[in-house]
NUGU-205996 format. One line per 3 residues: their letters; for each residue x, z, y of C-alpha. Coordinates in pm, 1 decimal. Example, Ala and Ser with C-alpha at 12.3 -4.5 7.8 and 13.67 -1.06 7.14 Angstrom:
! NUGU-205996
as	1230.0/780.0/-450.0 ~ 1367.0/714.0/-106.0 $
! end
This chain:
! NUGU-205996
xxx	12144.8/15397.8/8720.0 ~ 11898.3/15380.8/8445.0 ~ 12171.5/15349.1/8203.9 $
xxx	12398.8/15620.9/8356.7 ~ 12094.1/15835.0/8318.2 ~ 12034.0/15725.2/7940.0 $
xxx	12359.4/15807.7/7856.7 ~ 12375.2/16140.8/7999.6 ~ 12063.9/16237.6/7818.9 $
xxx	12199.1/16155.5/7477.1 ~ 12510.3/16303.2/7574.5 ~ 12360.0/16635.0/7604.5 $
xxx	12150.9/16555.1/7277.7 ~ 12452.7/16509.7/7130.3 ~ 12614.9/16833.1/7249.6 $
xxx	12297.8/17018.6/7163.0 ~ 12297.5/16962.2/6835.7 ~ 12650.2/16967.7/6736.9 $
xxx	12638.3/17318.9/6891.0 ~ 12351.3/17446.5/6659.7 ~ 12528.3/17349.9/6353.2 $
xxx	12785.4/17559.4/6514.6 ~ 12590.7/17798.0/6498.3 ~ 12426.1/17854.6/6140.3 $
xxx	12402.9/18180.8/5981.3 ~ 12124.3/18303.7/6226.4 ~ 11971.4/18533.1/5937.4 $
xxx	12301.7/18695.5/5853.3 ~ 12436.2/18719.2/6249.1 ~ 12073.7/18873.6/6277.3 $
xxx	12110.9/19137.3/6010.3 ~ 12454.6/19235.5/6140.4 ~ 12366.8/19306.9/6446.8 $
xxx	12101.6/19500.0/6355.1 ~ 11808.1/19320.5/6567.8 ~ 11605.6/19023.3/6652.8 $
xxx	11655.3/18883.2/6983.9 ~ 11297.1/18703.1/7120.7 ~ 11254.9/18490.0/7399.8 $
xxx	10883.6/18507.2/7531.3 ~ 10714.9/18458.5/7877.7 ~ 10757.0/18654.5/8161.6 $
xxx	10420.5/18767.5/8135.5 ~ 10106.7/18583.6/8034.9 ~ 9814.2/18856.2/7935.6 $
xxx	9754.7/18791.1/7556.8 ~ 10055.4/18652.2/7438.8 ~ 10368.4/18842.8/7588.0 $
xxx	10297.2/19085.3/7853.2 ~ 10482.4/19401.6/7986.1 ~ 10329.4/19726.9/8054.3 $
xxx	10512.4/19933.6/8322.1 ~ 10736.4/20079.5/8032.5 ~ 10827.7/19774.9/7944.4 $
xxx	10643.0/19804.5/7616.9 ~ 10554.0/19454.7/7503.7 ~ 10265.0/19303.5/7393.1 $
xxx	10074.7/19006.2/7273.6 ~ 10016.3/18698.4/7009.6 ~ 10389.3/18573.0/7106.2 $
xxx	10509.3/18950.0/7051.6 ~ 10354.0/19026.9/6757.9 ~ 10490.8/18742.3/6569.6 $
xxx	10858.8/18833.4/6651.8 ~ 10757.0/19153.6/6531.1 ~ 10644.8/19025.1/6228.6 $
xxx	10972.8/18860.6/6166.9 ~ 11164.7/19144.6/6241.1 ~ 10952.5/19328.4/5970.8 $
xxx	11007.3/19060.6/5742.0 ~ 11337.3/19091.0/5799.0 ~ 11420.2/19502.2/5841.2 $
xxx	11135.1/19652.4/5705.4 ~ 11087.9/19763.7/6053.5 ~ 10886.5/19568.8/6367.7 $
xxx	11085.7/19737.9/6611.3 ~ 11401.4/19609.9/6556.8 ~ 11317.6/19366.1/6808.5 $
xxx	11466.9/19269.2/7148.4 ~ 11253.6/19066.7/7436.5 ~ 11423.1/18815.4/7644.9 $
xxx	11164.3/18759.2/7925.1 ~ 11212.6/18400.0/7986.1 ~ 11082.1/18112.6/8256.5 $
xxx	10972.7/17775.7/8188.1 ~ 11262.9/17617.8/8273.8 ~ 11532.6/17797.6/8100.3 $
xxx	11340.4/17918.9/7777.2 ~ 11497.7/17584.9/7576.6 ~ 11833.8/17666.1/7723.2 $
xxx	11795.2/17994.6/7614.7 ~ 11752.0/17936.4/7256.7 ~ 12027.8/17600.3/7230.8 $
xxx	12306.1/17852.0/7353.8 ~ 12202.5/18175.3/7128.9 ~ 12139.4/18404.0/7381.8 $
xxx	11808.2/18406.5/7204.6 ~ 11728.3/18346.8/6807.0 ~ 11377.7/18244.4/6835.9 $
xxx	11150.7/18163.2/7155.3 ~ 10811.7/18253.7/7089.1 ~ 10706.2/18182.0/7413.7 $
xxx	10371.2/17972.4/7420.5 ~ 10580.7/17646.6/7414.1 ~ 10395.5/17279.2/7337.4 $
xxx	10508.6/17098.4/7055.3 ~ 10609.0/16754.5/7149.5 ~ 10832.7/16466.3/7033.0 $
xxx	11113.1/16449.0/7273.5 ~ 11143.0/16858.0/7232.9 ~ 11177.3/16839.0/6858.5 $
xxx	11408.8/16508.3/6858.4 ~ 11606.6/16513.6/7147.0 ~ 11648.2/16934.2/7210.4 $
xxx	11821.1/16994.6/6893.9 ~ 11512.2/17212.2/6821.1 ~ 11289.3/17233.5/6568.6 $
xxx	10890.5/17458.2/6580.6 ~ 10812.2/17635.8/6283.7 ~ 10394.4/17614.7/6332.1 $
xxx	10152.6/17599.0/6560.2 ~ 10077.3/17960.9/6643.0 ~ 9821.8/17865.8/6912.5 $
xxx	9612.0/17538.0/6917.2 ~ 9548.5/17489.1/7309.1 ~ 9484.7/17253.6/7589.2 $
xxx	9530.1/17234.0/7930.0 ~ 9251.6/17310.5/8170.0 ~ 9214.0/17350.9/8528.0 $
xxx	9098.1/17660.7/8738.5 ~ 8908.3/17597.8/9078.0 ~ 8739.6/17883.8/9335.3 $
xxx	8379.5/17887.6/9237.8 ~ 8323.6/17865.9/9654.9 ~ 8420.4/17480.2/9634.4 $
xxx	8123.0/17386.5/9389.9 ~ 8335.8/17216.3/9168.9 ~ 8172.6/17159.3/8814.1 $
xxx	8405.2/16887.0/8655.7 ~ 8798.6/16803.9/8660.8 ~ 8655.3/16463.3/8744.0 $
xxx	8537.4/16573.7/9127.4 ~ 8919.1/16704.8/9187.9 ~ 9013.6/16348.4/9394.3 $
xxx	9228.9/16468.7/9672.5 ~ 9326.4/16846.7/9532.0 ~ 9601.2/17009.8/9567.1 $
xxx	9731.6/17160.4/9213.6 ~ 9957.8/17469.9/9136.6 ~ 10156.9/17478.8/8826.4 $
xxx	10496.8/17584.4/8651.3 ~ 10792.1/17328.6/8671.7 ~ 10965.6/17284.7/8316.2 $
xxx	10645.3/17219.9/8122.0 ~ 10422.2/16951.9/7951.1 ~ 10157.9/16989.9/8208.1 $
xxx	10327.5/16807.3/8487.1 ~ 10313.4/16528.2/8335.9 ~ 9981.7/16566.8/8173.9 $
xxx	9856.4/16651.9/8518.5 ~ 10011.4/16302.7/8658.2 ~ 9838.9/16123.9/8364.3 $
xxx	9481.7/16273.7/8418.7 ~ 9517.2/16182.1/8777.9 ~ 9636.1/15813.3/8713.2 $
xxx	9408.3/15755.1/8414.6 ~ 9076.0/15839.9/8651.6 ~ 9221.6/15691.8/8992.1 $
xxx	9245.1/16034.0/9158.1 ~ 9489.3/16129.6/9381.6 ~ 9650.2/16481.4/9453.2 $
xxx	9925.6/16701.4/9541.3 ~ 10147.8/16906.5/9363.4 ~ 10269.1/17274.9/9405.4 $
xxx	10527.1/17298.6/9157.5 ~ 10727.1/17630.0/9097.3 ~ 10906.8/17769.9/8828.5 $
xxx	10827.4/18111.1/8802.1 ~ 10438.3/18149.6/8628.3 ~ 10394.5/18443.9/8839.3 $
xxx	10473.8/18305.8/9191.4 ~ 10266.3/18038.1/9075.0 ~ 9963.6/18249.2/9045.2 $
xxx	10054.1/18396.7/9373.9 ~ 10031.9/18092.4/9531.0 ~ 9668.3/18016.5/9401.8 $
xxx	9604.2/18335.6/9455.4 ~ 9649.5/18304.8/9830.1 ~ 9521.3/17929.4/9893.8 $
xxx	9801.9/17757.0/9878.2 ~ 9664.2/17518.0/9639.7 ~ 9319.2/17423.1/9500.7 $
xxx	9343.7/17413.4/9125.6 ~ 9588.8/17609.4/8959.2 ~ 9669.7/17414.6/8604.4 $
xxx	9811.7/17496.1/8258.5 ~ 9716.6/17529.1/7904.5 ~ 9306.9/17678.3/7878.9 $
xxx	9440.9/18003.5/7736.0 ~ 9702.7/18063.8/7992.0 ~ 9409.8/18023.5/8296.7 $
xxx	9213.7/18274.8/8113.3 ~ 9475.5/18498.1/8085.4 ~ 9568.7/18445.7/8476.6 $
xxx	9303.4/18479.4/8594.7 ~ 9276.9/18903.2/8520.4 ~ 9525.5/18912.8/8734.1 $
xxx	9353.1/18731.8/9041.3 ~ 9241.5/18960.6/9365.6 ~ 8961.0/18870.4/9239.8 $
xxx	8870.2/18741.1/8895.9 ~ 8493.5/18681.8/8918.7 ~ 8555.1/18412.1/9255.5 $
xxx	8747.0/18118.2/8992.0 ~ 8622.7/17994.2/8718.3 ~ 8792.6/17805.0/8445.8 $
xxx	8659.4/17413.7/8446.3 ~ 8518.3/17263.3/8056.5 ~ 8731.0/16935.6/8035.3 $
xxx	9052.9/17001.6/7802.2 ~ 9299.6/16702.3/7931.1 ~ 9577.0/16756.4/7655.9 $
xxx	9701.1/16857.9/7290.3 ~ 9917.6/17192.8/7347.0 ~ 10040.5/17302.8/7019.2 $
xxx	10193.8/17583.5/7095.8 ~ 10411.5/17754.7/6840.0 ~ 10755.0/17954.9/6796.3 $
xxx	11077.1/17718.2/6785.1 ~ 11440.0/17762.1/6641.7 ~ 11744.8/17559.3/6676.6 $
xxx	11827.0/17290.0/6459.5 ~ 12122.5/17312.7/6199.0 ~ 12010.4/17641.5/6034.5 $
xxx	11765.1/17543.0/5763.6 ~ 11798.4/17944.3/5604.8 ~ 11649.7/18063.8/5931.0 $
xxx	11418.0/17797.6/6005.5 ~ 11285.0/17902.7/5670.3 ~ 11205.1/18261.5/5728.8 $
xxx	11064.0/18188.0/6065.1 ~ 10855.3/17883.9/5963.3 ~ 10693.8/18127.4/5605.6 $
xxx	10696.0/18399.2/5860.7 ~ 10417.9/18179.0/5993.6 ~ 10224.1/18154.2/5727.5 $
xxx	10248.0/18438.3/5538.7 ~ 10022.5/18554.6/5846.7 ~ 9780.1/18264.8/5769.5 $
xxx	9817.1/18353.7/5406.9 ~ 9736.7/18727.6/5414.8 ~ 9391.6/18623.3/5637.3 $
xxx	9281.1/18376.8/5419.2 ~ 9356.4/18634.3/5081.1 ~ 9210.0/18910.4/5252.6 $
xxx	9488.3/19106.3/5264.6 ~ 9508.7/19324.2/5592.5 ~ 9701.6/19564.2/5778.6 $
xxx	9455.0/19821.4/5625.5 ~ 9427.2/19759.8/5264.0 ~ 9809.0/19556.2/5220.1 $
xxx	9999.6/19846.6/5023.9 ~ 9677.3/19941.4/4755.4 ~ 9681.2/19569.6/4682.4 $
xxx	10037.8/19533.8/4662.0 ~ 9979.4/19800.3/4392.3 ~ 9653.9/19718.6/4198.4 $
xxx	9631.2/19362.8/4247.1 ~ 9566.5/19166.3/3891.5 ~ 9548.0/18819.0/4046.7 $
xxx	9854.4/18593.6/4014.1 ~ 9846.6/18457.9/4316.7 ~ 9781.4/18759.0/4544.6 $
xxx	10061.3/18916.1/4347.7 ~ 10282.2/18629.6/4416.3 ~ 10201.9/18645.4/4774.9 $
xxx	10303.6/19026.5/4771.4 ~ 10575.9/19019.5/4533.6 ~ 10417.0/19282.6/4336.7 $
xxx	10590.4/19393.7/3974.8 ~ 10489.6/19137.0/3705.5 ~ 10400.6/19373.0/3360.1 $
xxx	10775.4/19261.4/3209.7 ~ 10851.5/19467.5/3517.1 ~ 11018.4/19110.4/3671.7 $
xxx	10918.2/19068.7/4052.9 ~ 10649.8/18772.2/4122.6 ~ 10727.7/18718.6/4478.5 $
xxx	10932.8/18447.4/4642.0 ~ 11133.0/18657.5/4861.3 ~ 11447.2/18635.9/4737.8 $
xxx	11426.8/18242.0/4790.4 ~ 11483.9/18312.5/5166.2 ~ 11682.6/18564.9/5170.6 $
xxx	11412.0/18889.4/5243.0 ~ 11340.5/19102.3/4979.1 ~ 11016.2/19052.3/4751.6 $
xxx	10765.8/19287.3/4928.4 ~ 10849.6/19072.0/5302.1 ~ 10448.4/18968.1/5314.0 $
xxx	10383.0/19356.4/5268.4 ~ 10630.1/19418.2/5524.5 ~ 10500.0/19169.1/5735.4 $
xxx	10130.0/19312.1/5734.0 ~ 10187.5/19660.7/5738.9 ~ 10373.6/19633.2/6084.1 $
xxx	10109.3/19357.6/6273.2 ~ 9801.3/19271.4/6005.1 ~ 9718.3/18881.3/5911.3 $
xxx	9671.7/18575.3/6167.0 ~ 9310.3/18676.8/6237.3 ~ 9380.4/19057.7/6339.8 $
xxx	9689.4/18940.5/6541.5 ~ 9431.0/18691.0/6679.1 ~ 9142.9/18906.9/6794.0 $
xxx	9400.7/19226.6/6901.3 ~ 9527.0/19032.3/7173.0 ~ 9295.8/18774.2/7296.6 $
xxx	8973.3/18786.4/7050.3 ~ 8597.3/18876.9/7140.7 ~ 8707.8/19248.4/7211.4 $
xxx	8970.8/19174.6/7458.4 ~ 8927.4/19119.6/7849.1 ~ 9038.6/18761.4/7780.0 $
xxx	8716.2/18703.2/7535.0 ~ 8881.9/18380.1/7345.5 ~ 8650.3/18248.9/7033.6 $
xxx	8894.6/18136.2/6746.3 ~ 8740.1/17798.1/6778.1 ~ 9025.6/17562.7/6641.1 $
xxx	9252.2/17831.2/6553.0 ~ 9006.9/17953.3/6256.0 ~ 9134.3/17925.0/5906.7 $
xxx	9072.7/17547.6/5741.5 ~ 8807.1/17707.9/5530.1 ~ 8640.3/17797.4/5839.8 $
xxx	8578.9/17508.5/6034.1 ~ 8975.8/17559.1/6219.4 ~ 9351.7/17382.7/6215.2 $
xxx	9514.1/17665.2/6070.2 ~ 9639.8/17585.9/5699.9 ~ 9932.5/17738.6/5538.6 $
xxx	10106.3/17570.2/5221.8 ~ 10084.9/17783.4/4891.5 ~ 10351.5/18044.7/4808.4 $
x	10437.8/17971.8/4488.3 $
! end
C-alpha cells in the first residue's frame, strides 16, 4: 500500500510540473488578456476580504494590486478568484489562477513536490489557538481533552497533531474546509478552540457574535511563512512577482511612499533611489532595472503610486489603526529589529 501510495504521489509531482513548463509565458498570456487573475481567501479580515460590492480588500489584495500596477500601470486590472484551502494549490497548477496570494505557509513538500515555487514571505506568522474566556483557560498547555476547529487543506492540522503529541495531550478534531463554516462552528460551540495561524484568529474573531467573550491564547506552536506563490517552469514571471515583493520592502526602507513617490522619481540625486525608480540618468539613459523583467523602468513608481511601500500596506490593513490592532513585530524592516530584507536593485 505504502508503495502504491508513493508512487501515486510522485506521479502527480510529475504531472504537475511537466504541466507548468507547459505553461510558461505567464507575463505575456497576462498582458494579452488584459488582466491579472488572483487567487486569495474567501475572506479573512486583513488580508482578502469582500465588502458587499464585492470590492476587495486586504494585505493579500493589495499585493496583486501591486503587481498588476507593475505590470499595467493600473491596480485595477485585477481579477479575484476567492479560493478555499483545499483547492487554492489546484487552482494555481492548472492556470485558472496566475498567482495565489492567499495567506499560504511556506513549506518543503509545497515548494518541492507541488511544482510551485513562493516568491517571499509577505506575512511572518504562527499558529495560535482561540478559547472562550468563560473556560479560564490561560495557556495552550491546559487544552488536554479539547475539542479543536480548523480548516482541512492546511499546515495546521498537522501542527495541531504535533503540539498535542509533543505535550501528551489528547483532543478532537473538527475539521472543515470552508474557513467560514469553520468559524461558524466555534461560533456556536461546536468545538472548544478554534486554531490557525495568530493573524487569522485575530482577524476571526471580528466576526464572532461576540468578539470580547474569546480571547486569543500567547503560545505560537509553528513557523507560518506566509507569502504569494507561482508555478514552477516560468522563471520571467516568477521574477516580476518575486521583485514585486520587494520593491515594496525597498520603497519602505528608502522612504519612498505612496505620497511623495512621483516628486522623488523627479528630483532624486541619489544613485540608488534613482535606480530603484528608474528615474532619467543626466545622459538622458534610464537607471532603472525594469526592462530586465520585462516592465517598463518607472514599475517601482507604478507600484507605489497604486498601494504605497510594505509598511503602509502593513498598517492599512491590519496595523495599530485597524480593528485587528497587529504590531509589526517580526514583519518590521531588518534595520528595525524585523525578518523583512529585500536584496539590492542594482
Amino acid at each position: 500500500m505504502k508503495s502504491t501510495v508513493m508512487a501515486w504521489v510522485l506521479g502527480a509531482a510529475v504531472s504537475a510540473i511537466a504541466a507548468t513548463s507547459a505553461m510558461a509565458g505567464t507575463l505575456e498570456d497576462v498582458k494579452q488578456k488584459g488582466f491579472l487573475q488572483c487567487g486569495v481567501s474567501q475572506g479573512l479580515a486583513g488580508f482578502s476580504n469582500p465588502d458587499s460590492q464585492n470590492n476587495w480588500t486586504g494585505m493579500d489584495v493589495d499585493f496583486c494590486r501591486a503587481v498588476a500596477a507593475a505590470i499595467f500601470n493600473d491596480p485595477s486590472k485585477v481579477k479575484f478568484s476567492p479560493l478555499s484551502a483545499k483547492e487554492r494549490f489546484t487552482a494555481l497548477q492548472s492556470g485558472e489562477v496566475d498567482v495565489l496570494s492567499r495567506n499560504s505557509t511556506w513549506t518543503m513538500s509545497r515548494d518541492t513536490s507541488l511544482g510551485l515555487k513562493f516568491a517571499g514571505v509577505m506575512y511572518y506568522d504562527g499558529q495560535g489557538f482561540m478559547v472562550r474566556k468563560s473556560l479560564g483557560i490561560d495557556s495552550a498547555l491546559k487544552l488536554d481533552g479539547a475539542t479543536v476547529c480548523t480548516n482541512t487543506g492546511t499546515t495546521t492540522e498537522l501542527n495541531l497533531a504535533d503540539y498535542f503529541k509533543a505535550n501528551n495531550m489528547k483532543y478532537q478534531v473538527v475539521a472543515i474546509e470552508d474557513a467560514n463554516q469553520v468559524r461558524q462552528a466555534y461560533d456556536e460551540g461546536r468545538c472548544d478552540i478554534f486554531t490557525t495561524d495568530q493573524s487569522g484568529l485575530y482577524a476571526e474573531r471580528l466576526s464572532l457574535k461576540n468578539p470580547d467573550d474569546h480571547m486569543v491564547l500567547p503560545e505560537i506552536i509553528s513557523k507560518e511563512p506566509l507569502g504569494p506563490v507561482v508555478r514552477q517552469g516560468d522563471d520571467a514571471w516568477f521574477n516580476v512577482v518575486k521583485w514585486t515583493y520587494y520593491a515594496l520592502l525597498t520603497a519602505e526602507e528608502f522612504g519612498i511612499t505612496q505620497a511623495n513617490v512621483e516628486d522623488m522619481a523627479k528630483t532624486a540625486t541619489n544613485p540608488e533611489i534613482k535606480r530603484i525608480l528608474g528615474s532619467k540618468n543626466e545622459d538622458g539613459s534610464a537607471a532603472g532595472f525594469g526592462t530586465g523583467i520585462g516592465l517598463d523602468e518607472e514599475w517601482i513608481v507604478h507600484i507605489v503610486k497604486a498601494v504605497g511601500n510594505y509598511g503602509e500596506v502593513f498598517e492599512r490593513n491590519v496595523g495599530a489603526n485597524t480593528p485587528l490592532k497587529i504590531a509589526r513585530g517580526k514583519n518590521a524592516l531588518w534595520n528595525q529589529g524585523g525578518l523583512q530584507y529585500a536584496p539590492p536593485i542594482r
